[in-house]
Each structure stands twice: as structure tokens, then as C-alpha cells.
TIRO-2110 file (N, C-alpha, C; in Angstrom, 1 decimal):
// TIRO-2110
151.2, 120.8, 42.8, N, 1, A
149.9, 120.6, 42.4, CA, 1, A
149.2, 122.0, 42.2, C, 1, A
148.5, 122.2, 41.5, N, 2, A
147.6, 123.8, 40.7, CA, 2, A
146.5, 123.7, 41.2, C, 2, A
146.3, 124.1, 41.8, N, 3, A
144.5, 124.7, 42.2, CA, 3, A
143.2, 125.0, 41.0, C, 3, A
142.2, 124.8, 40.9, N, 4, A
141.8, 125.1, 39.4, CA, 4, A
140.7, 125.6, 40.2, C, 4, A
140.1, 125.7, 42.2, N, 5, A
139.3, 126.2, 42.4, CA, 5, A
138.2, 126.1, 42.3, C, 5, A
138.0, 124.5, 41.7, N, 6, A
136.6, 124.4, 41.4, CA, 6, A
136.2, 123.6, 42.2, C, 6, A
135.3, 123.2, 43.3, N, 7, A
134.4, 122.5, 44.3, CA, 7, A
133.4, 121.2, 44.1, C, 7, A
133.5, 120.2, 43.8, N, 8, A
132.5, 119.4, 43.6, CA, 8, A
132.2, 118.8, 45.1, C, 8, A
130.8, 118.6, 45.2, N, 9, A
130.3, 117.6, 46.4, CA, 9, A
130.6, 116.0, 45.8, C, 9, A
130.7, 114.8, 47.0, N, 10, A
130.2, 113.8, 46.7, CA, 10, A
128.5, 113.5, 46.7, C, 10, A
128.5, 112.6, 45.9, N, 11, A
127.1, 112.3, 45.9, CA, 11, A
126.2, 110.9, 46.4, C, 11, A
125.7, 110.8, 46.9, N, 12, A
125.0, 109.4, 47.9, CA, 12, A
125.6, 108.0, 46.9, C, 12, A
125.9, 108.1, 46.1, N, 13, A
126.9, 107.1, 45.5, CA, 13, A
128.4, 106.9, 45.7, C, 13, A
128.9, 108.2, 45.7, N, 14, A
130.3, 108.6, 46.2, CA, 14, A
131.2, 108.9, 45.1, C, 14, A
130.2, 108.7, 44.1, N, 15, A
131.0, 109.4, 42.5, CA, 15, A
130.8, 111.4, 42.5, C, 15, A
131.7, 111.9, 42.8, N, 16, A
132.6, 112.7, 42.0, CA, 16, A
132.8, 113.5, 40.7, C, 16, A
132.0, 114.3, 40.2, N, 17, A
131.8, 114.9, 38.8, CA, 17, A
133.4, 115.7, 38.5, C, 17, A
133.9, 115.3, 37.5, N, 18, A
135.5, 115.8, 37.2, CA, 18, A
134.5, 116.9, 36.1, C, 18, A
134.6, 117.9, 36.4, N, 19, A
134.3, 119.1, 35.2, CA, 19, A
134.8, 119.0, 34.0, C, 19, A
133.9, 119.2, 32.7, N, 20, A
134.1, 119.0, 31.0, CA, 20, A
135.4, 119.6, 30.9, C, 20, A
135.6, 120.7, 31.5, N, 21, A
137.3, 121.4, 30.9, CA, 21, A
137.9, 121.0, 31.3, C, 21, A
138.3, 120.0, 32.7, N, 22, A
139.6, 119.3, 33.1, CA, 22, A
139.5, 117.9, 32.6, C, 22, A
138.3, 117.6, 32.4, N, 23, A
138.5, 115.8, 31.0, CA, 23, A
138.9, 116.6, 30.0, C, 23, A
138.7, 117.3, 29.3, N, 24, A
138.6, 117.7, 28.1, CA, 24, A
140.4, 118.3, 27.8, C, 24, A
141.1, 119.1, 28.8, N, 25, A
142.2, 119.4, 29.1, CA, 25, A
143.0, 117.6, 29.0, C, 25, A
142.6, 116.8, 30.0, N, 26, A
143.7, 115.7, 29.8, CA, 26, A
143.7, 114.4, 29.6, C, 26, A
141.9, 114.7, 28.3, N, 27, A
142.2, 113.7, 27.7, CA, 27, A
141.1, 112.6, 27.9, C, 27, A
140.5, 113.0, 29.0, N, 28, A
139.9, 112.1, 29.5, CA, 28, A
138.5, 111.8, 28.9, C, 28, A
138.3, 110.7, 28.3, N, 29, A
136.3, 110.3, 28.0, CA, 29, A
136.3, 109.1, 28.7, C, 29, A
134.5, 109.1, 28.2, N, 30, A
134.0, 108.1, 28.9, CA, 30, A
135.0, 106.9, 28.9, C, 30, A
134.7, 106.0, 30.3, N, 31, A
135.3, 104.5, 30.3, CA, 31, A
137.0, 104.5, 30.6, C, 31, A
137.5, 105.8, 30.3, N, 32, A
138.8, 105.8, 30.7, CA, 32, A
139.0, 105.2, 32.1, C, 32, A
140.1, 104.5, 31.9, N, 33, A
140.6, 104.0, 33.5, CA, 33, A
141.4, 105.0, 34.3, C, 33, A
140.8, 105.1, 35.6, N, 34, A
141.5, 106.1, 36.6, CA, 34, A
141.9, 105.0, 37.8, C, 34, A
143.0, 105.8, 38.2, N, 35, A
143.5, 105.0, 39.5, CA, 35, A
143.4, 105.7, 40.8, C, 35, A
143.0, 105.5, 41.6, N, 36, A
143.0, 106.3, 42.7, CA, 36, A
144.2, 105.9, 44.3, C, 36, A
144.8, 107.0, 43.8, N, 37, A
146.0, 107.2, 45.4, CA, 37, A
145.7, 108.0, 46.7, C, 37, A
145.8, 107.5, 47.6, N, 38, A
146.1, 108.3, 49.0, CA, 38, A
146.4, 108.9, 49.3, C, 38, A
146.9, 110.2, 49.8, N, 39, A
147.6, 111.0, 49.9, CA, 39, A
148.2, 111.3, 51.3, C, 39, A
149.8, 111.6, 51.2, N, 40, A
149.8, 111.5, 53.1, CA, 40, A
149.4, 112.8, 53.7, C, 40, A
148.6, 113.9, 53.2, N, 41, A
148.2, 114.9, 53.6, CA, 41, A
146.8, 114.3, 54.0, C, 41, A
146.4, 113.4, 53.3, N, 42, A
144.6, 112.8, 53.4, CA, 42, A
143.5, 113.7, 52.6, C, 42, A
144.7, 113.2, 50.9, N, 43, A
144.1, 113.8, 50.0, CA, 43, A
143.9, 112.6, 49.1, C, 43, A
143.1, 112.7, 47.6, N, 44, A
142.7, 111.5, 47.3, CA, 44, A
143.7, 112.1, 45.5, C, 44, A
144.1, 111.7, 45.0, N, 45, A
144.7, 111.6, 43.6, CA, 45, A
144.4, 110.7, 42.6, C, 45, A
143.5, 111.0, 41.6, N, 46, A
143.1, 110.3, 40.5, CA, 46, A
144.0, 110.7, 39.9, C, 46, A
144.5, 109.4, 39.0, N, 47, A
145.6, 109.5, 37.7, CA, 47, A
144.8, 108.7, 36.9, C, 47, A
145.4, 108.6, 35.1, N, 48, A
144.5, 108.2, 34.0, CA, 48, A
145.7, 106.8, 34.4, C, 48, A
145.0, 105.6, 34.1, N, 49, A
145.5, 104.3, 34.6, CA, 49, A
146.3, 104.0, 33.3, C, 49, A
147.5, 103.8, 33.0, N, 50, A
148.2, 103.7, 31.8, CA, 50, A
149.2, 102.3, 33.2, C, 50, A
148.8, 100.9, 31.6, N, 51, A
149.3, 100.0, 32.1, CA, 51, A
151.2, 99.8, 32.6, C, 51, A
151.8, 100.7, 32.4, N, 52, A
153.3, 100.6, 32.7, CA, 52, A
153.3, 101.0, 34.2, C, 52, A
152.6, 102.3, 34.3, N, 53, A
152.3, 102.5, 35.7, CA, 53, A
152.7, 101.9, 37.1, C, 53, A
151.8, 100.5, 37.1, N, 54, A
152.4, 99.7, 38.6, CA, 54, A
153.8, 99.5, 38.5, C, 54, A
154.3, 99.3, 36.9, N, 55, A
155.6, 98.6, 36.9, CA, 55, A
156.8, 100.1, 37.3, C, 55, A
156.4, 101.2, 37.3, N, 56, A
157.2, 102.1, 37.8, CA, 56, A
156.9, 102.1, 38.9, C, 56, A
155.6, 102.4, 39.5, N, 57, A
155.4, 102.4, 40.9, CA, 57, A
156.1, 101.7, 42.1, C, 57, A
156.4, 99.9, 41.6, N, 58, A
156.7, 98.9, 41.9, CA, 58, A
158.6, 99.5, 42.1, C, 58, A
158.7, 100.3, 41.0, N, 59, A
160.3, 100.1, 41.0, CA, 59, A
160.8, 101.5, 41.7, C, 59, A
160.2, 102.5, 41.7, N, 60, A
159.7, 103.5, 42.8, CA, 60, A
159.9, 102.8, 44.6, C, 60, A
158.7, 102.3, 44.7, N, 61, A
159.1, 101.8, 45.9, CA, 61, A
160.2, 101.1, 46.5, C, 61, A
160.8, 100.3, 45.4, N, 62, A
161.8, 99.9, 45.3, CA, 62, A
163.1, 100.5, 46.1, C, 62, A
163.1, 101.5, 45.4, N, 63, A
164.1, 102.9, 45.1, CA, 63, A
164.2, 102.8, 46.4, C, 63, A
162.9, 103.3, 47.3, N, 64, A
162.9, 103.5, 48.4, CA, 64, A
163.3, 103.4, 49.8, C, 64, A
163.5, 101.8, 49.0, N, 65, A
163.4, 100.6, 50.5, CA, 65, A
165.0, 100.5, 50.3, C, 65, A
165.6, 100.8, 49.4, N, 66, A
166.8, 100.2, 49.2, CA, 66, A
167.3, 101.8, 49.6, C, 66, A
167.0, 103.1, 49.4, N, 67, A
167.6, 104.3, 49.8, CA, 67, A
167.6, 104.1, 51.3, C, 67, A
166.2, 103.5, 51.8, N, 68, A
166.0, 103.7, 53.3, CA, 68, A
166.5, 102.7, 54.2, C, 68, A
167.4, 101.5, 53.6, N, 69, A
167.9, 100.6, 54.6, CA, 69, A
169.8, 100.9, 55.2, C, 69, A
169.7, 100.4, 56.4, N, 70, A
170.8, 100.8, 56.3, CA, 70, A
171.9, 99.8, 56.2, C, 70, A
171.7, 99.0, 56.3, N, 71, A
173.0, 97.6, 56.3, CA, 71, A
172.8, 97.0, 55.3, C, 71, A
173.5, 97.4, 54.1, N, 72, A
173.2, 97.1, 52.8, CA, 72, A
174.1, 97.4, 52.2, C, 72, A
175.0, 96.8, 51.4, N, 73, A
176.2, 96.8, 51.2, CA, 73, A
176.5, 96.8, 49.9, C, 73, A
175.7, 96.8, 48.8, N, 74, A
175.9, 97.2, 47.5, CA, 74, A
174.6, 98.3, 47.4, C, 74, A
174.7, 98.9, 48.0, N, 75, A
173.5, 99.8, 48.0, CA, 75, A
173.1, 100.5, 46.6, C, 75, A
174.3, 101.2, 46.4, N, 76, A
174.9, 102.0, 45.5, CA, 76, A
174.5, 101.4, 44.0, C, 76, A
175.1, 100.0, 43.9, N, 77, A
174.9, 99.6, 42.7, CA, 77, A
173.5, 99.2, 42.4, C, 77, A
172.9, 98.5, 43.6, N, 78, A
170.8, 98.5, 43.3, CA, 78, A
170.3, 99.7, 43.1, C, 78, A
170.8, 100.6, 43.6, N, 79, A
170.1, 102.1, 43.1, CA, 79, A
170.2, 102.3, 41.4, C, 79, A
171.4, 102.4, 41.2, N, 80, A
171.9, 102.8, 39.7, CA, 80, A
171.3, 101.2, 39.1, C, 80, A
170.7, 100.4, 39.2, N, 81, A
170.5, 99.3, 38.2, CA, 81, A
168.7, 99.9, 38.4, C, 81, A
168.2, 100.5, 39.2, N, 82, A
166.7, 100.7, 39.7, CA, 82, A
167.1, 102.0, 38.8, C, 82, A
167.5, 102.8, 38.8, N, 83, A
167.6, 104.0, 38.1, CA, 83, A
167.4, 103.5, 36.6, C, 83, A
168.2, 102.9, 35.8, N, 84, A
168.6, 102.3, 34.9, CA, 84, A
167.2, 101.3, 33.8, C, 84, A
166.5, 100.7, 35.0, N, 85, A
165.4, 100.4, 34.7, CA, 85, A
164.3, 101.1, 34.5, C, 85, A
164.4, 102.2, 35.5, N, 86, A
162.9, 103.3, 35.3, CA, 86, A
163.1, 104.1, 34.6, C, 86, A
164.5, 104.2, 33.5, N, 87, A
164.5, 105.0, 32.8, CA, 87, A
164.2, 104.3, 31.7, C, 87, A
164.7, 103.0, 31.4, N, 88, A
164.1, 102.0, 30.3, CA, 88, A
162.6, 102.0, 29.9, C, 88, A
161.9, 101.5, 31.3, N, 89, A
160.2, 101.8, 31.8, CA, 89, A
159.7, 103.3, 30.7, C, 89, A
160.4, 103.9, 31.1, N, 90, A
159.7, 105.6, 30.7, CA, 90, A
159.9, 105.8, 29.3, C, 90, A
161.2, 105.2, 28.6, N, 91, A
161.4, 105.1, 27.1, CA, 91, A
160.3, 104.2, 26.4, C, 91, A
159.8, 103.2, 26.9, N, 92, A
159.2, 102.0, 26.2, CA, 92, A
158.0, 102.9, 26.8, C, 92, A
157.4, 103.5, 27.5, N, 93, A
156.0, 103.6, 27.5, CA, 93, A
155.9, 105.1, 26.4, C, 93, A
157.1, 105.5, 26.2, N, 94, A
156.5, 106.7, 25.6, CA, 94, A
156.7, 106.3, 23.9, C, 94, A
157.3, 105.5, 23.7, N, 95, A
156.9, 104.7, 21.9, CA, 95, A
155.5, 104.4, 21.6, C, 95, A
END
């Protein structure tokens, strides 16, 4: 992640001013959908909400649970079909 060193307060509403040159840099106007993530540091991450999204996320975690189990016996092959899929995912959302 890049530092850009710029400070905003929250404000008694809890909204957040994203500065003109970083909307302006990615893209971002009015009404755009943002998503907001957690961070395990206990940081907050706004992304622009593009609908394919959950369905990587979803297959991401996936990835996860099946790297992190241990009595699992085609392991190997759910990985490479999860692999196989999020690469599918990533071709169709960039047409």
C-alpha cells in the first residue's frame, strides 16, 4: 500500500472526505459504489464496488479453507479447479 500522506478527520456523521486528486486518479464520481474492508492491522479499506467482486472474494476464501484444512484428500485437485475458476472470474470481468 502507498502512502499519499494526506490526513482527513471524521466528521460527526462519520463520512470521510476522499481528496479531488485521489477520486479523480481512480476514477471515482459522485454515487460510485464503495465497499468497505477491515483490516487485520485495524485499518479500514475502501474499494470501488465492481459486481464480480463478492464472487472472487467468495472463491478467495474458498482457496483458503481448503489450503488450511488438513484431512482432505483431493486437496490438490480443489485448489487447481478454484485456481481455474478465479482465473475465468478475472477474464470475464475484464471484457
Amino acid at each position: 500500500m502507498k502512502s499519499t500522506g494526506i490526513i482527513r478527520r471524521v466528521d460527526d456523521l462519520g463520512r470521510i472526505v476522499i481528496p479531488k486528486e485521489i477520486r479523480m486518479q481512480l476514477g471515482i464520481r459522485e454515487m460510485t459504489p464503495m465497499e468497505l474492508f477491515v483490516t487485520d492491522d485495524d485499518g479500514v479499506l475502501f474499494k470501488i464496488y465492481r459486481p464480480e467482486q463478492p464472487i472472487l472474494s467468495i472463491v478467495e476464501q474458498l482457496r483458503v479453507a481448503v489450503e488450511d484444512a488438513e484431512d482432505f484428500s483431493c486437496k490438490s485437485e480443489v485448489l487447481r479447479s478454484v485456481y481455474e475458476i478465479k482465473e475465468k472470474l478475472k477474464q470475464e470481468a475484464q471484457k
